[in-house]
PDB file of N, H, CA, C and O in Angstrom:
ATOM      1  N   UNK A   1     166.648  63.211 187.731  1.00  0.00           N
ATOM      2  CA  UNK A   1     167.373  62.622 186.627  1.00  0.00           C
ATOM      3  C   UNK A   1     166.447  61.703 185.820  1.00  0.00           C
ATOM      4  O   UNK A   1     166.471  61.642 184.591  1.00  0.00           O
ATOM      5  N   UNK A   2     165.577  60.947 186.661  1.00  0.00           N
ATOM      6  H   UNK A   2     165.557  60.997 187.660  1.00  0.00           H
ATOM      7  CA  UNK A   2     164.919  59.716 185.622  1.00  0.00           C
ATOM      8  C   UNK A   2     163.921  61.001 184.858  1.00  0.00           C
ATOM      9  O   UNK A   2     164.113  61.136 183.650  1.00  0.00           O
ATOM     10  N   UNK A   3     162.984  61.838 185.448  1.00  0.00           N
ATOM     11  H   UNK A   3     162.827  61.728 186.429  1.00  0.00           H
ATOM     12  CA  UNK A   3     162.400  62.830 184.437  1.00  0.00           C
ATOM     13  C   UNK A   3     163.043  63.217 183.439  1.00  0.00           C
ATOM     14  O   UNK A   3     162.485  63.119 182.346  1.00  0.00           O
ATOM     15  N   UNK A   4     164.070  63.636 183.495  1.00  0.00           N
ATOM     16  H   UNK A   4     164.523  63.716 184.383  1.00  0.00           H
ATOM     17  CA  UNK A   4     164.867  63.622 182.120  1.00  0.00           C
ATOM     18  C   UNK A   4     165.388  62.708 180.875  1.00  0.00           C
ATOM     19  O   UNK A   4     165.561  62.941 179.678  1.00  0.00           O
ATOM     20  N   UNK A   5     165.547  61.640 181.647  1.00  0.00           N
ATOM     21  H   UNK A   5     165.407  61.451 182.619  1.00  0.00           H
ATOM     22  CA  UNK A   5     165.639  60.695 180.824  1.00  0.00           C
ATOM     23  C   UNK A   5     164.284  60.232 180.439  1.00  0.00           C
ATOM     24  O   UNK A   5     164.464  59.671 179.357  1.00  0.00           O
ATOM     25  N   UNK A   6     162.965  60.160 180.754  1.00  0.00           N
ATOM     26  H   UNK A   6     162.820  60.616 181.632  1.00  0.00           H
ATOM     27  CA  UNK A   6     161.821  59.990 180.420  1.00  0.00           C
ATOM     28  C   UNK A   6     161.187  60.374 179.668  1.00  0.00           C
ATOM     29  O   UNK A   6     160.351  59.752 179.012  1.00  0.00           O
ATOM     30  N   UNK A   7     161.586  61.980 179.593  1.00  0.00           N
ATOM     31  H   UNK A   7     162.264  62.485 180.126  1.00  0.00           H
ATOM     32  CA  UNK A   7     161.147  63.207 178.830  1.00  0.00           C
ATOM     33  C   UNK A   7     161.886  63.157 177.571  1.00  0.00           C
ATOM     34  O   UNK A   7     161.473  63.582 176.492  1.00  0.00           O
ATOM     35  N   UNK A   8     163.064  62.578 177.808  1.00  0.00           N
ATOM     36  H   UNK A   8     163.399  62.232 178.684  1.00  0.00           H
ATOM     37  CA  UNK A   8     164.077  62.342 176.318  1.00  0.00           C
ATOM     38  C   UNK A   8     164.206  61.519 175.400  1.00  0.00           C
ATOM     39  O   UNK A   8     164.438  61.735 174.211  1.00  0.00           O
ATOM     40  N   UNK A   9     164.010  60.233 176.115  1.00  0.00           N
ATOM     41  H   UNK A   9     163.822  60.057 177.082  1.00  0.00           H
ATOM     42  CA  UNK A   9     163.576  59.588 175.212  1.00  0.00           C
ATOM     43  C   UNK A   9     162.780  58.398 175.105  1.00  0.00           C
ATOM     44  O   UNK A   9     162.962  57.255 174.686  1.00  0.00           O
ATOM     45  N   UNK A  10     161.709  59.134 175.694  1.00  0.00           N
ATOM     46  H   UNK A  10     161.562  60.062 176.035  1.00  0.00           H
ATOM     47  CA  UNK A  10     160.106  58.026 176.045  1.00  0.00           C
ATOM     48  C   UNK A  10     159.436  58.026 174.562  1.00  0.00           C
ATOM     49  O   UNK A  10     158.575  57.154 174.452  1.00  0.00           O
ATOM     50  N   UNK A  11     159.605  58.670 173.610  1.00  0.00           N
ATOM     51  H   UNK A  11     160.305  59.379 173.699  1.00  0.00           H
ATOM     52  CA  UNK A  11     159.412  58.311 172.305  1.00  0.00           C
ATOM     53  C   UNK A  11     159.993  57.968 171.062  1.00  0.00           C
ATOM     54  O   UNK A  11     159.650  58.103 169.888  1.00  0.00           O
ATOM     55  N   UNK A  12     161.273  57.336 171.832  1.00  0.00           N
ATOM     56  H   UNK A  12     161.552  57.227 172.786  1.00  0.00           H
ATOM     57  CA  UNK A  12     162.431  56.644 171.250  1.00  0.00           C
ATOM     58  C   UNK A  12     162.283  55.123 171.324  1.00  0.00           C
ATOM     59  O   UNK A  12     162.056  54.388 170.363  1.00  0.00           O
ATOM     60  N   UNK A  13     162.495  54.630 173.023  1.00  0.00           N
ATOM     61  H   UNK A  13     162.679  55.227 173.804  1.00  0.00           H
ATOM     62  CA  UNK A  13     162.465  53.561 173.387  1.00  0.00           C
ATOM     63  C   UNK A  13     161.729  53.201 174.011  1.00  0.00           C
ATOM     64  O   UNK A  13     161.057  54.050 174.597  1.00  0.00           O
ATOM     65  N   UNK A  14     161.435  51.786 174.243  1.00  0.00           N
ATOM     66  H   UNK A  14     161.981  51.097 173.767  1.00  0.00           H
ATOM     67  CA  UNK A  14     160.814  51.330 175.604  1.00  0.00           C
ATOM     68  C   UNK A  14     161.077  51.777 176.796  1.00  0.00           C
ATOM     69  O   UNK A  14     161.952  52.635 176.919  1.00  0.00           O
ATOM     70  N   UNK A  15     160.128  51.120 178.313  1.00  0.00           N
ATOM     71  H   UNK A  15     159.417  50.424 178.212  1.00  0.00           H
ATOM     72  CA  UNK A  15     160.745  51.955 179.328  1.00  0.00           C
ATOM     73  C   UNK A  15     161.777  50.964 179.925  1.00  0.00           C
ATOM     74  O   UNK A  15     162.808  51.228 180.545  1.00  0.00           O
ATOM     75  N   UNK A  16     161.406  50.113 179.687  1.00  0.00           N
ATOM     76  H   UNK A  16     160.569  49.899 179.183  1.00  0.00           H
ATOM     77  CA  UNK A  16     162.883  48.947 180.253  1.00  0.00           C
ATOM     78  C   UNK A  16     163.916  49.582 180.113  1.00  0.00           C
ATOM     79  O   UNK A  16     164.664  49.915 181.032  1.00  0.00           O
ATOM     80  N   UNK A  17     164.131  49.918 178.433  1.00  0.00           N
ATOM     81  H   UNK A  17     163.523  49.647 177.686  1.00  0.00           H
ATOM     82  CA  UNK A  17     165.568  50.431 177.818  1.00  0.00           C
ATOM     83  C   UNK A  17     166.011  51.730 178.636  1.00  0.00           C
ATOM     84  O   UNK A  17     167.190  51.975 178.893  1.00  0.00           O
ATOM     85  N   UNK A  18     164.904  52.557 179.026  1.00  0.00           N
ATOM     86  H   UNK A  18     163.946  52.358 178.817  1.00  0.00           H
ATOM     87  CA  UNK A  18     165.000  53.877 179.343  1.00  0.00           C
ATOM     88  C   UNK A  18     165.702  53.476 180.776  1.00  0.00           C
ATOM     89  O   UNK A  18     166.923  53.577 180.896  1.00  0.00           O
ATOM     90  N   UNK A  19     164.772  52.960 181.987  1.00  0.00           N
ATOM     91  H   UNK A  19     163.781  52.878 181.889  1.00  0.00           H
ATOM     92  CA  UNK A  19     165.535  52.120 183.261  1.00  0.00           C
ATOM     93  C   UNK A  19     166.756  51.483 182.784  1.00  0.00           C
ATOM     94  O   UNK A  19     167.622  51.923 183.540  1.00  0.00           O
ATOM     95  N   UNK A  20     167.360  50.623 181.877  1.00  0.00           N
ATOM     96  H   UNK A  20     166.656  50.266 181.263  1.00  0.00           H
ATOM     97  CA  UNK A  20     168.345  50.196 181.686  1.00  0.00           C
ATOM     98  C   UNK A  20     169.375  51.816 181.371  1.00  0.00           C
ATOM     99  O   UNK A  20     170.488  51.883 181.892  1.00  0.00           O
ATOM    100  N   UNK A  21     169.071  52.506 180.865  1.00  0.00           N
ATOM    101  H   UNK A  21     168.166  52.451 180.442  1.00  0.00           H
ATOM    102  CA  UNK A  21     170.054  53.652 180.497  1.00  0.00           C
ATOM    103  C   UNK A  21     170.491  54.324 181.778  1.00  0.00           C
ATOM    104  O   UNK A  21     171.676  54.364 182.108  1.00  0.00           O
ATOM    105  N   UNK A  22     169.517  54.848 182.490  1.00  0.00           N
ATOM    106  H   UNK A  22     168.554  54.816 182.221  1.00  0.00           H
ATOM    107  CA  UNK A  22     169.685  54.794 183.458  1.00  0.00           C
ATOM    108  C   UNK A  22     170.604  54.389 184.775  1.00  0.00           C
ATOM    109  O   UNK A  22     171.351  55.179 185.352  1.00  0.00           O
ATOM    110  N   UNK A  23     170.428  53.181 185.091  1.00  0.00           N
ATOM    111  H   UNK A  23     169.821  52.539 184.623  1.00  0.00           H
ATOM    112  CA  UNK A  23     171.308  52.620 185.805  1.00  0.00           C
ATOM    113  C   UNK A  23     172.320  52.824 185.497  1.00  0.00           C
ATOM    114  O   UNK A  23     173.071  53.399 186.286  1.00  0.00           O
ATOM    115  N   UNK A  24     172.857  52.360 183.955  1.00  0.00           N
ATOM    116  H   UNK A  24     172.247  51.894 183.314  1.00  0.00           H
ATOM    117  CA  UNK A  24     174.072  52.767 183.510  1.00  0.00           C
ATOM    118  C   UNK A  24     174.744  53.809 183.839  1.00  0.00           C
ATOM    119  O   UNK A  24     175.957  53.880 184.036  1.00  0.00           O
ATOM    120  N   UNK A  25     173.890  54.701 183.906  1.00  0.00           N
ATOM    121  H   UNK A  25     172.905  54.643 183.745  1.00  0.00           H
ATOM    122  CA  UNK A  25     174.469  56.014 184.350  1.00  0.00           C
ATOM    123  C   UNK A  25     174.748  56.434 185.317  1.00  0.00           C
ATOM    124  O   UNK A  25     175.566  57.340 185.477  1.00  0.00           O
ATOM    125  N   UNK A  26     173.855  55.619 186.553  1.00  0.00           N
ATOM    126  H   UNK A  26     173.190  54.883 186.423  1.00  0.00           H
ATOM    127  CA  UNK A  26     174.241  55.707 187.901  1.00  0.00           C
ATOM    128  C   UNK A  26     175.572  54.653 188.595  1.00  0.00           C
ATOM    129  O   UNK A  26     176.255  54.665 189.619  1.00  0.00           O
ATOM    130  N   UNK A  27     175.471  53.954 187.603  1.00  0.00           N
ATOM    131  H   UNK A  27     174.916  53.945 186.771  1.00  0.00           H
ATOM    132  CA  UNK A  27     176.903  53.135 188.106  1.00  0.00           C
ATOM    133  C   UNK A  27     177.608  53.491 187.413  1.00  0.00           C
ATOM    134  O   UNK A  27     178.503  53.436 188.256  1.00  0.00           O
ATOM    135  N   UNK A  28     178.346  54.019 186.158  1.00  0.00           N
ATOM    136  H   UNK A  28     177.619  54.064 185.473  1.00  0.00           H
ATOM    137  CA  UNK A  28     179.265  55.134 185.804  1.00  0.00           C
ATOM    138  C   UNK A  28     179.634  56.057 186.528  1.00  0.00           C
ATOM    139  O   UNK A  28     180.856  56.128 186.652  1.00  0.00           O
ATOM    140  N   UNK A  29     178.867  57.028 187.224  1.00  0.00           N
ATOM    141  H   UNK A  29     177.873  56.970 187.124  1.00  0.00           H
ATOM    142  CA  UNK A  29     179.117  57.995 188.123  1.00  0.00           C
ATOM    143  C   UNK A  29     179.539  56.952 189.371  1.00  0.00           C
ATOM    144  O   UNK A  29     180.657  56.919 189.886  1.00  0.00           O
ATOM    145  N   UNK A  30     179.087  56.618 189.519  1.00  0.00           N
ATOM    146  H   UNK A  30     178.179  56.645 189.101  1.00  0.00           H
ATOM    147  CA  UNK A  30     179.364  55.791 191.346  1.00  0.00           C
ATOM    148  C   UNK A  30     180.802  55.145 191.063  1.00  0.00           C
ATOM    149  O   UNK A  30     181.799  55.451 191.718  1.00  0.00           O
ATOM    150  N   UNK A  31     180.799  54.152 189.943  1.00  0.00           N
ATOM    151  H   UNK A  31     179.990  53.903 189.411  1.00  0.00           H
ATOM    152  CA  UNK A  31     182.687  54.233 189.764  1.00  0.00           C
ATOM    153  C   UNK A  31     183.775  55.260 189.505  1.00  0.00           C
ATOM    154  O   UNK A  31     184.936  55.333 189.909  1.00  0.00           O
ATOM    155  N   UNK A  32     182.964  56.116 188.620  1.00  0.00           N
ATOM    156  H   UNK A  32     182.021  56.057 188.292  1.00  0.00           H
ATOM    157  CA  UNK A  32     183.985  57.375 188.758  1.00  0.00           C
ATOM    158  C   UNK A  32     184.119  57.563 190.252  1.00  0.00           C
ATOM    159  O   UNK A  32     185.248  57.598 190.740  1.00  0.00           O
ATOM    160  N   UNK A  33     183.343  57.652 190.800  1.00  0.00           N
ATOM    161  H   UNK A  33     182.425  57.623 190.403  1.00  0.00           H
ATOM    162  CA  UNK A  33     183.697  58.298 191.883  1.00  0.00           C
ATOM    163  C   UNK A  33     184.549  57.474 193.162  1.00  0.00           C
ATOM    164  O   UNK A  33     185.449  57.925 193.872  1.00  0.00           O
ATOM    165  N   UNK A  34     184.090  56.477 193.173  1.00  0.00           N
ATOM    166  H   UNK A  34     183.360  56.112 192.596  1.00  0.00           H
ATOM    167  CA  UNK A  34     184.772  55.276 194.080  1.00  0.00           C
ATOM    168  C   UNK A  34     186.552  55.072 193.132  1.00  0.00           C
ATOM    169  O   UNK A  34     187.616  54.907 193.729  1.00  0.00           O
ATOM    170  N   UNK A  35     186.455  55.119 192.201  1.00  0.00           N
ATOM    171  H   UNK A  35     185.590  55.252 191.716  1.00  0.00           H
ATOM    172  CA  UNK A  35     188.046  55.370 191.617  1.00  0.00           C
ATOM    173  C   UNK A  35     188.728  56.813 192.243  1.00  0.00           C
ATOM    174  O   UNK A  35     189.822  56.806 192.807  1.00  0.00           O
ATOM    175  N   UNK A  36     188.041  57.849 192.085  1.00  0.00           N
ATOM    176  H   UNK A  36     187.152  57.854 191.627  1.00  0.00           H
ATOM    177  CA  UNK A  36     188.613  58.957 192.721  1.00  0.00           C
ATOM    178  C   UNK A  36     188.971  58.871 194.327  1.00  0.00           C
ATOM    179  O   UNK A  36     190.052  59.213 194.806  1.00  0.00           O
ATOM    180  N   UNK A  37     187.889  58.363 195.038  1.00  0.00           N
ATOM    181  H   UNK A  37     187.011  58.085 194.649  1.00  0.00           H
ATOM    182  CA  UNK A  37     188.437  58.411 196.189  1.00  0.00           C
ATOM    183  C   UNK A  37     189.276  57.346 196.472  1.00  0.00           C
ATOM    184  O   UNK A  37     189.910  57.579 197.501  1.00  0.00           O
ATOM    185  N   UNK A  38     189.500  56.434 196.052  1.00  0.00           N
ATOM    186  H   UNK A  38     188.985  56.245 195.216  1.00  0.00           H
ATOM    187  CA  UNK A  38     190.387  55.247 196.184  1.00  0.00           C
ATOM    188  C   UNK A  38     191.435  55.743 195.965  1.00  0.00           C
ATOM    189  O   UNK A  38     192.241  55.068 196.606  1.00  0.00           O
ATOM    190  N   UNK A  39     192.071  56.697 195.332  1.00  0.00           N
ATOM    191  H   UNK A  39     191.416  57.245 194.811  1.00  0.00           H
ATOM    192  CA  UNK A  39     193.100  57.504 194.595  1.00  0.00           C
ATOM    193  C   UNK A  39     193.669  58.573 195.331  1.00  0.00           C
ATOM    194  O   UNK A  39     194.839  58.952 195.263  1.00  0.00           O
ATOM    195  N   UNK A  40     192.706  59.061 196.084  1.00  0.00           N
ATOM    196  H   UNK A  40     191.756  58.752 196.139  1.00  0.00           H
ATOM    197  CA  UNK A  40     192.663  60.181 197.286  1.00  0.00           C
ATOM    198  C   UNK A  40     193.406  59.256 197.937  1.00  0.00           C
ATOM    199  O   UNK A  40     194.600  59.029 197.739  1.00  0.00           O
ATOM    200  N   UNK A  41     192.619  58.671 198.794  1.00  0.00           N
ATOM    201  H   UNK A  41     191.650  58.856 198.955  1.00  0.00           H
ATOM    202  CA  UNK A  41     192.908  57.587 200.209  1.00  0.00           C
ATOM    203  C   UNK A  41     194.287  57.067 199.356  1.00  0.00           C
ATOM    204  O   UNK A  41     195.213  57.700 199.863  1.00  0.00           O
ATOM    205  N   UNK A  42     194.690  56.412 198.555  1.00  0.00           N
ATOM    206  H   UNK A  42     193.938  55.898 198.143  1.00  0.00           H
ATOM    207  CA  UNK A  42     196.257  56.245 198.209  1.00  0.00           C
ATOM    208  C   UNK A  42     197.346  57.066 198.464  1.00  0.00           C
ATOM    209  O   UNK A  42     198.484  56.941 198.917  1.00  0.00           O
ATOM    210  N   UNK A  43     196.572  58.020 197.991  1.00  0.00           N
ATOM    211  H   UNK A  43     195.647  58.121 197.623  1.00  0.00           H
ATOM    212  CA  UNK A  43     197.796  59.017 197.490  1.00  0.00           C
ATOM    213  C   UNK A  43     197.842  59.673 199.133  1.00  0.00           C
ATOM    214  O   UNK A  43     198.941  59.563 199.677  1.00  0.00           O
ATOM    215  N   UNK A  44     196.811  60.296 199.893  1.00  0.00           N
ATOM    216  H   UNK A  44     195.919  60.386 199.451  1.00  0.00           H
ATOM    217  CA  UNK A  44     197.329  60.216 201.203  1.00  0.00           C
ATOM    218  C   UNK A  44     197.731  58.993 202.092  1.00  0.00           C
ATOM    219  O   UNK A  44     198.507  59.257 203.011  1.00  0.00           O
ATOM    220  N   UNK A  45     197.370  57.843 201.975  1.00  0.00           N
ATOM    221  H   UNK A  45     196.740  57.628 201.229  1.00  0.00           H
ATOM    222  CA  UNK A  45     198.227  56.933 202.969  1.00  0.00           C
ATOM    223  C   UNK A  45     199.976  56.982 202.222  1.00  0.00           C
ATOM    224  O   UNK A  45     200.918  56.879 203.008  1.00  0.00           O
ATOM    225  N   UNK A  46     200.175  57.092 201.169  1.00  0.00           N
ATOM    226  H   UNK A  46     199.410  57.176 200.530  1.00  0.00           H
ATOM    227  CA  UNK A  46     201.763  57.422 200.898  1.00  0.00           C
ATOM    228  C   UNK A  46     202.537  58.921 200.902  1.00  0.00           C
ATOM    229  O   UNK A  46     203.661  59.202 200.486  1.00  0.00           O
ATOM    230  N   UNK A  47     201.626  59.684 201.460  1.00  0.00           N
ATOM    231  H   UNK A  47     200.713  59.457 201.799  1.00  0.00           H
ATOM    232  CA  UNK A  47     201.880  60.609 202.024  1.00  0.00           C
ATOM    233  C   UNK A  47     202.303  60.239 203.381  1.00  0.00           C
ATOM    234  O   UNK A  47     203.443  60.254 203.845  1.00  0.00           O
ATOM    235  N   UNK A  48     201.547  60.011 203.763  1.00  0.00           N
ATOM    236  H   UNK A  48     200.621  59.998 203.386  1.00  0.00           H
ATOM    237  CA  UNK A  48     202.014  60.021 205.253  1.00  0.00           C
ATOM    238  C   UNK A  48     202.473  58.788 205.985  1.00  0.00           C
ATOM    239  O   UNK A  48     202.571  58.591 207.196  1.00  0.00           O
ATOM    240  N   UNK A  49     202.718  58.045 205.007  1.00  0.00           N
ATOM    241  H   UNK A  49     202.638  58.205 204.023  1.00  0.00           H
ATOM    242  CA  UNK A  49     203.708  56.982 205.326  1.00  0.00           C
ATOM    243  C   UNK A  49     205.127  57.405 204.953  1.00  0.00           C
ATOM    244  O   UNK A  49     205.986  56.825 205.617  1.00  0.00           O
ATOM    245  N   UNK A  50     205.641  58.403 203.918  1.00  0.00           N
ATOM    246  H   UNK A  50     204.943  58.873 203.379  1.00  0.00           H
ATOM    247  CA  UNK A  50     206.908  58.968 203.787  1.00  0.00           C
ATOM    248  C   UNK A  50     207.246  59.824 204.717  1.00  0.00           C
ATOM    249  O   UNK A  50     208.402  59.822 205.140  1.00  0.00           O
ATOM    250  N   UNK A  51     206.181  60.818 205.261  1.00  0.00           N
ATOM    251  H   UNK A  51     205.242  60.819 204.917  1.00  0.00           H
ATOM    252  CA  UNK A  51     206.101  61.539 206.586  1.00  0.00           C
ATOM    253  C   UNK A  51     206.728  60.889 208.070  1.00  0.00           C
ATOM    254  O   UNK A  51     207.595  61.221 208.878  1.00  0.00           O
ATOM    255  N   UNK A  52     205.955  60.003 207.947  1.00  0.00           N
ATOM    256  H   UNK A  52     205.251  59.733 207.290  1.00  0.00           H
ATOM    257  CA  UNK A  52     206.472  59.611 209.473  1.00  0.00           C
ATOM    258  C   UNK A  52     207.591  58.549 209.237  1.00  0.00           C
ATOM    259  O   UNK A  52     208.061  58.032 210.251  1.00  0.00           O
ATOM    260  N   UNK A  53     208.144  58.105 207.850  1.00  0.00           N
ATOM    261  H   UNK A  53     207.762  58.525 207.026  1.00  0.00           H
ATOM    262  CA  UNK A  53     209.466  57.391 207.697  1.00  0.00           C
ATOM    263  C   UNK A  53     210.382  58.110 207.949  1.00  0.00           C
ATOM    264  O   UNK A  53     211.426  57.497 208.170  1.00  0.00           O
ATOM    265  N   UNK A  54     210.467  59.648 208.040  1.00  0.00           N
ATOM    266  H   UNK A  54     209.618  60.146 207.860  1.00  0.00           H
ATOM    267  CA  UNK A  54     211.558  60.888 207.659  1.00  0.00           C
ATOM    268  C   UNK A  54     212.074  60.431 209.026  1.00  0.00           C
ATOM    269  O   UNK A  54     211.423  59.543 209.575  1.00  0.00           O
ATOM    270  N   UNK A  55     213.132  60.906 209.641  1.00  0.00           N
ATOM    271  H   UNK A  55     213.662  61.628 209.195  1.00  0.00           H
ATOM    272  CA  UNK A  55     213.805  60.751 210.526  1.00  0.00           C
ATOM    273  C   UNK A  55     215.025  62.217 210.597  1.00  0.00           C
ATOM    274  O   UNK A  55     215.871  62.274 211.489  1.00  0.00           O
TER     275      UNK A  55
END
C-alpha cells in the first residue's frame, strides 16, 4: 500500500503529507472495521439472549 501511495503522489507532496495520508487510511479501514464487528458481536449477543429468554 505505502508503494502506491509513493508512486502516486511523491510528485505532488511532501513525504510527511504522503505518511500522513496514509495513516489516515489505515485508521479509516481499522474503524470501519472495529464498527462492523462491534455490530456483529451486538447483533449476536441479542440473538441469543432472546433465544435462551424463550421458554
Amino acid at each position: 500500500m505505502e508503494t502506491k501511495y509513493y508512486e502516486k503522489y511523491s510528485s505532488k507532496m511532501p513525504i510527511e503529507e504522503i505518511q500522513d495520508k496514509i495513516a489516515e487510511h489505515i485508521i479509516s479501514n481499522y474503524s470501519y472495521y472495529t464498527a462492523f464487528a462491534g455490530g456483529a458481536s451486538a447483533l449476536t449477543g441479542a440473538i441469543l439472549s432472546e433465544l435462551t429468554s424463550v421458554k
